[in-house]
C-alpha positions in Angstrom: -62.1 -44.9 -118.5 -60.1 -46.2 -115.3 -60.3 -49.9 -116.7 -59.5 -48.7 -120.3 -56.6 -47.1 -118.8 -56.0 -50.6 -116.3 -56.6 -52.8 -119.4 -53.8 -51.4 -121.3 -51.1 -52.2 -118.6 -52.8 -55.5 -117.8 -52.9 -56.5 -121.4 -49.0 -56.3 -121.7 -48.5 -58.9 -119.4 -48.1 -62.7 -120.1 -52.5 -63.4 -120.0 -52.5 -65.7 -117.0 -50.4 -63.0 -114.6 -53.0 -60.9 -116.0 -55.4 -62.4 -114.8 -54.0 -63.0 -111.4 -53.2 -59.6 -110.9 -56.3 -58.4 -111.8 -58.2 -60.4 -109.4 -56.0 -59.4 -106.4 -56.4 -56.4 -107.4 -60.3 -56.2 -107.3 -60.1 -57.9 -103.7 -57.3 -56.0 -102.5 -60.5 -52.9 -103.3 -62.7 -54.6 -100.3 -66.0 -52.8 -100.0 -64.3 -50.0 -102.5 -64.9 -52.5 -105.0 -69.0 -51.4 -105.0 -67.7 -48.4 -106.6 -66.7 -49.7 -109.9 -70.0 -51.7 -109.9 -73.9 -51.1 -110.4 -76.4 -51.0 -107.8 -79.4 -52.9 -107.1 -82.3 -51.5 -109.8 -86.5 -52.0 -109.7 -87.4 -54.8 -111.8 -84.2 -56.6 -112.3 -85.4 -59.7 -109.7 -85.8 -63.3 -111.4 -86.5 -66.3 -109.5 -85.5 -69.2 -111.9 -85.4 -72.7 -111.0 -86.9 -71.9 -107.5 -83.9 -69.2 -106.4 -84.5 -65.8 -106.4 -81.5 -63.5 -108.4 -81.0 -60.3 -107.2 -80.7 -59.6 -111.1 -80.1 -61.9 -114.2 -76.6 -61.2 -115.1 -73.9 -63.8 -113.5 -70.1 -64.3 -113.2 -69.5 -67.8 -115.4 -67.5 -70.2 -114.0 -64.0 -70.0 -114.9 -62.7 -66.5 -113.6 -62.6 -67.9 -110.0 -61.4 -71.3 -110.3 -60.7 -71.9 -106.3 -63.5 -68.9 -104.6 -61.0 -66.8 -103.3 -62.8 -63.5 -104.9 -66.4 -64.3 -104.5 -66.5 -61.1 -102.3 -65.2 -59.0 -105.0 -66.6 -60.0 -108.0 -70.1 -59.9 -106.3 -69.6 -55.9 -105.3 -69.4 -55.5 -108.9 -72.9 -55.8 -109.2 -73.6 -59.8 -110.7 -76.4 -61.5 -109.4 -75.1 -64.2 -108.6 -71.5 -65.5 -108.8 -70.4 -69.5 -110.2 -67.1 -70.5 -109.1 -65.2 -73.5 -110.5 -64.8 -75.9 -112.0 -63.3 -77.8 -109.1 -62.5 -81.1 -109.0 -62.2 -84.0 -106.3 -58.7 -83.8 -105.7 -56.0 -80.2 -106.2 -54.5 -80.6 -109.9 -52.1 -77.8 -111.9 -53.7 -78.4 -115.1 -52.3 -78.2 -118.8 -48.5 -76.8 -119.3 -48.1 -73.1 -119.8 -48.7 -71.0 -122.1 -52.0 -72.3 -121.8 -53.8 -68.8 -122.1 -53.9 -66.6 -125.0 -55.5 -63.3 -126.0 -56.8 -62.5 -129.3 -57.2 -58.6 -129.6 -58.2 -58.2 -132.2 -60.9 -60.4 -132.1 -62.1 -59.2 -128.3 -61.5 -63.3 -127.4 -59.5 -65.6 -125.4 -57.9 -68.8 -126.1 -57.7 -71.6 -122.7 -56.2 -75.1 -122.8 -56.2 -74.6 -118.6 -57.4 -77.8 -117.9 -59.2 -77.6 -115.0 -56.2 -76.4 -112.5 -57.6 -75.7 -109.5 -56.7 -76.4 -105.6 -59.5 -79.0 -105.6 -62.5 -79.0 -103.3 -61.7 -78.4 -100.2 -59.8 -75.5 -100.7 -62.7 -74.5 -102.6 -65.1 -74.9 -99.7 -62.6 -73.5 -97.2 -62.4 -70.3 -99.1 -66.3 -70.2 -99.7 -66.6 -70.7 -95.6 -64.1 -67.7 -95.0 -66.0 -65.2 -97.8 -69.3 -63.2 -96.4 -71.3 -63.1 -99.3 -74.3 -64.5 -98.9 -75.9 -64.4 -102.6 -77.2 -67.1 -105.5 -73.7 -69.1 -105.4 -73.2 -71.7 -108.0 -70.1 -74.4 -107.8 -69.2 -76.3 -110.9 -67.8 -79.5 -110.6 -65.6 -81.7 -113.1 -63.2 -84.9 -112.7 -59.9 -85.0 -112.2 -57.3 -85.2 -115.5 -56.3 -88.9 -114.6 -59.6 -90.4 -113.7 -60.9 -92.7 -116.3 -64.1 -91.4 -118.1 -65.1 -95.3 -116.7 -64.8 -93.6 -113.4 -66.0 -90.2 -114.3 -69.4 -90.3 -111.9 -67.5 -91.3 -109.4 -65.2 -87.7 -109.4 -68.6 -85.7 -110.1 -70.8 -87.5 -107.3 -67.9 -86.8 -104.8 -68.0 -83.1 -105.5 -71.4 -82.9 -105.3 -71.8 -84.5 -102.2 -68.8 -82.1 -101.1 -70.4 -79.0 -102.4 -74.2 -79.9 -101.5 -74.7 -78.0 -98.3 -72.6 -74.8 -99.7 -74.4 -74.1 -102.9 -77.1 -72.5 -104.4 -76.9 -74.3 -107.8 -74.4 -76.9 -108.8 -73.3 -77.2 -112.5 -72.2 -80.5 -114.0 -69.2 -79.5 -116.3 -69.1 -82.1 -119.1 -68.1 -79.6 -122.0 -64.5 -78.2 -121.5 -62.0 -79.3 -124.5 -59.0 -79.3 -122.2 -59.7 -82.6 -120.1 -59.3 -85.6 -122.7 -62.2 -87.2 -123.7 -64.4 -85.0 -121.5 -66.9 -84.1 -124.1 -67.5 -88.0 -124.9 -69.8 -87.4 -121.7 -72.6 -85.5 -123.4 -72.9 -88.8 -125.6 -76.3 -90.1 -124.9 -75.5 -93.9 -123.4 -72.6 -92.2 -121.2 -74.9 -89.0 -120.2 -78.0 -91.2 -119.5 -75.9 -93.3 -117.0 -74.0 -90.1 -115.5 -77.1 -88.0 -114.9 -78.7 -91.1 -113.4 -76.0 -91.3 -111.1 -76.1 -87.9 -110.2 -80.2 -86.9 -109.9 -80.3 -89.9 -108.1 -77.4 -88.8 -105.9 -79.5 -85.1 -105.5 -82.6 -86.7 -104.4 -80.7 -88.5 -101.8 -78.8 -85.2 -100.3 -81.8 -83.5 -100.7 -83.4 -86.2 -98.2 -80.5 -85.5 -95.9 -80.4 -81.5 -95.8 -84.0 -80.6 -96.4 -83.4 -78.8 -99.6 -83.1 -79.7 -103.4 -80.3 -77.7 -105.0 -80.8 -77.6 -108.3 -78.6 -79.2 -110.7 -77.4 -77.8 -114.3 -75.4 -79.0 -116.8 -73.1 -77.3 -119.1 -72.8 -78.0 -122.7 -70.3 -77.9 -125.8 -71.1 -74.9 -128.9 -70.2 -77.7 -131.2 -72.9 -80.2 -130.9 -74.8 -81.2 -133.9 -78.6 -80.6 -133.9 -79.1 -84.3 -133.3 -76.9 -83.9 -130.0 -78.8 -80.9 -128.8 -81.8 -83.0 -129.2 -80.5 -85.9 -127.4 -79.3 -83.6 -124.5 -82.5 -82.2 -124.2 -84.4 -85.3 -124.4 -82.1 -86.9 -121.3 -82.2 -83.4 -119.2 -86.2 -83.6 -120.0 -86.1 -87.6 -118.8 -83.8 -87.0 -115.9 -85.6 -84.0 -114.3 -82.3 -81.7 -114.6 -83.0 -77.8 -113.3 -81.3 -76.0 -115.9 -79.2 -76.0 -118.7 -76.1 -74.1 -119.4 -75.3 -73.1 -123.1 -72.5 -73.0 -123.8 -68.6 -73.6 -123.0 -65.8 -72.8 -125.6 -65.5 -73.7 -129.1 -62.9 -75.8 -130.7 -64.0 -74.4 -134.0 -60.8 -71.8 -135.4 -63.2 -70.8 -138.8 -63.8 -67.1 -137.3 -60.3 -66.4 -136.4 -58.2 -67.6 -139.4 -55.7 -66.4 -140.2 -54.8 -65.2 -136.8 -51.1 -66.0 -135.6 -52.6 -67.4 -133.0 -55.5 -68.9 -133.9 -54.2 -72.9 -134.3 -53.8 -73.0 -130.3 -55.2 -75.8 -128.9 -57.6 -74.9 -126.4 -61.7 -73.6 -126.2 -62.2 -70.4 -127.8 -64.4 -67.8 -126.1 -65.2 -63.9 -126.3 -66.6 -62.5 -130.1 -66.0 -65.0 -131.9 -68.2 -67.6 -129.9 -71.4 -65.2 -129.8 -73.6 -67.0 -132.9 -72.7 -70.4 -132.4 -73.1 -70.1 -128.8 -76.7 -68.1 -129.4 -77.3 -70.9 -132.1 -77.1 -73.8 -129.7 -79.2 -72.4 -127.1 -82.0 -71.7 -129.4 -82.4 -74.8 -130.4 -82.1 -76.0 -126.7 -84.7 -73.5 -126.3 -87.1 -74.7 -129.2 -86.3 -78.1 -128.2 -86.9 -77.6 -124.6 -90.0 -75.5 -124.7 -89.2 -73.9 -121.4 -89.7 -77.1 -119.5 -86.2 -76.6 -118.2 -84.0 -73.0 -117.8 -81.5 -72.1 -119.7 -78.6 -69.5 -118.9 -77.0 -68.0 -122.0 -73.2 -67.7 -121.9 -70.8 -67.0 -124.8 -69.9 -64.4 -126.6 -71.5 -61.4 -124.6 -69.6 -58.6 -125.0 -72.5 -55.8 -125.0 -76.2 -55.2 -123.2 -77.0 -56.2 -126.8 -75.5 -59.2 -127.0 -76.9 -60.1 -123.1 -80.8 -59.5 -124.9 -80.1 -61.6 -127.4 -79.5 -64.4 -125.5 -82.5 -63.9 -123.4 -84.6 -63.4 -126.5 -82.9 -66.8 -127.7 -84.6 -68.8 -124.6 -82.1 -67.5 -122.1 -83.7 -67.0 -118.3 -80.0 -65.6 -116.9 -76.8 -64.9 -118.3 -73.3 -65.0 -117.7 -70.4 -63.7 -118.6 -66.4 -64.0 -118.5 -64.5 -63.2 -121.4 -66.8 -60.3 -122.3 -65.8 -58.8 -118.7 -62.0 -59.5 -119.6 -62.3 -57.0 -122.3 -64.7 -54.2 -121.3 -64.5 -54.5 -117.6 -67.4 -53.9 -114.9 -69.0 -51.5 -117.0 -70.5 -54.1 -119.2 -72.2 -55.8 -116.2 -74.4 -52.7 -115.6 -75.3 -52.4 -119.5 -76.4 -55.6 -119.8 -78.1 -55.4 -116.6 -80.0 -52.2 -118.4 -80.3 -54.1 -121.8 -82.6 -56.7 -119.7 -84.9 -54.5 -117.9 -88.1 -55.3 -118.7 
């Protein structure tokens, strides 16, 4: 009822002040925030990919672009908390309005384009935050570095983030960086994953420890380029998978005066073709490498259909835009054993 109530005044604002506010809000809350979350339940524990979640319901990346309200957001009850995507160097991203809601769809339109205060900011506010949970950092590449170049953005960040993270999550699937998505091609994903697992094995030499290393994927891949991506993530020894970003597909919200923005599409409307992709991941995987389900998840429903789709964690965003902590604790509930 309070975040119904808090929804309704947040929701006549211009979306990106919304979400601003919201966030300051929540961390202005310190420990208070515990009280709109869930506590810690029997049974909820996973350890995937060698880290042990608390529970298997995450924040995606996206809501905190820079870290500043890791302390927050993990009160609320999420097992573990992805921040980013951050990129080598501070950038502002695409031109506003770049950040639309769809009502009546329960989804958001982004063209952001990775704005963020880049990664040392990023690090600087993960240093002064206490939390001490499963904390993953997604990395990307600048706007005006060459996709020639591309590695070289991503193998900075990781060697930036290394010592920081829990899991690090190779972000080669937002629309809103040109030519972005031509990374998930097989010749230019072979090379880049071969830059980068090399890269791990090499910090993992140097700090004792291999974090694991995921990759995030597009909703609109073709079943040959789910196969392909699963074939190089099998090759490459990759740790997990993450399926999926936003759609550029506008078929479920025609019609809608909004609908023709340029920009990924999350919330409802991504749900099946989200779920689709990662079950043929799954299928094509065989559970020789995780998967975290993310897209769409707007009820504990939605949250077990992912898992029963070849999902070991989840993670939501837009979902938590509309319906607010509460849905963290029902899809928490929906994947007790």
């Amino acid at each position: 009822m309070l975040y119904t109530l808090a929804r309704k005044a947040l929701f006549r604002l211009d979306p990106e002040t919304a979400h601003d506010l919201a966030l300051k809000s929540l961390s202005a809350l310190g420990p208070g925030a515990a009280l709109l979350g869930a506590g810690a339940g029997a049974g909820e524990a996973r350890r995937v990919m060698g880290i042990d979640f608390p529970n298997p319901v995450g924040v995606a990346a996206g809501l905190d672009k820079n870290g500043e309200y890791i302390d927050a957001l993990s009160a609320l009850g999420f097992g573990f908390v992805e921040v980013g995507t951050v990129t080598p160097r501070p950038q502002p991203g695409n031109p506003k309005p770049r950040l639309f809601r769809l009502e009546e769809h329960e989804a958001l339109i982004n063209r952001l384009g990775f704005n963020n205060h880049g990664v040392e900011k990023l690090l600087r506010n993960i240093e002064r935050s206490s939390f001490r949970g499963v904390l993953g950092i997604n990395i990307g590449k600048n706007a005006d570095t060459p996709l020639e170049r591309a590695a070289d953005d991503y193998l900075a960040c990781l060697d930036a983030v290394y010592a920081r993270a829990s899991y690090v999550t190779v972000n080669i699937s937002s629309p809103n960086t040109k030519d972005l998505r031509q990374l998930q091609s097989g010749e230019r994903l072979d090379a880049l994953l071969g830059a980068l697992m090399g890269r791990r094995s090499e910090l993992a030499r140097r700090h004792g420890v291999a974090r694991p290393l995921l990759v995030k994927v597009a909703p609109d891949l073709d079943d040959g380029q789910i196969e392909a991506i699963a074939g190089l993530a099998l090759a490459h020894g990759v740790d997990g998978l993450i399926a999926t970003n936003t759609t550029v597909d506008r078929e479920s919200v025609a019609g809608h005066r909004l609908g023709q923005e340029g920009g990924g599409l999350s919330g409802k409307p991504l749900f099946a073709r989200s779920t689709r992709v990662l079950a043929r991941l799954a299928a094509a995987l065989q559970g020789r490498v995780p998967l975290v389900g993310v897209g769409g998840i707007l009820s504990g429903a939605d949250a077990r259909a992912k898992i029963d789709a070849g999902a070991s964690l989840v993670q939501i965003y837009t979902g938590f835009i509309y319906r607010g902590p509460a849905l963290i604790g029902e899809a928490r509930k929906a994947l007790l054993p």
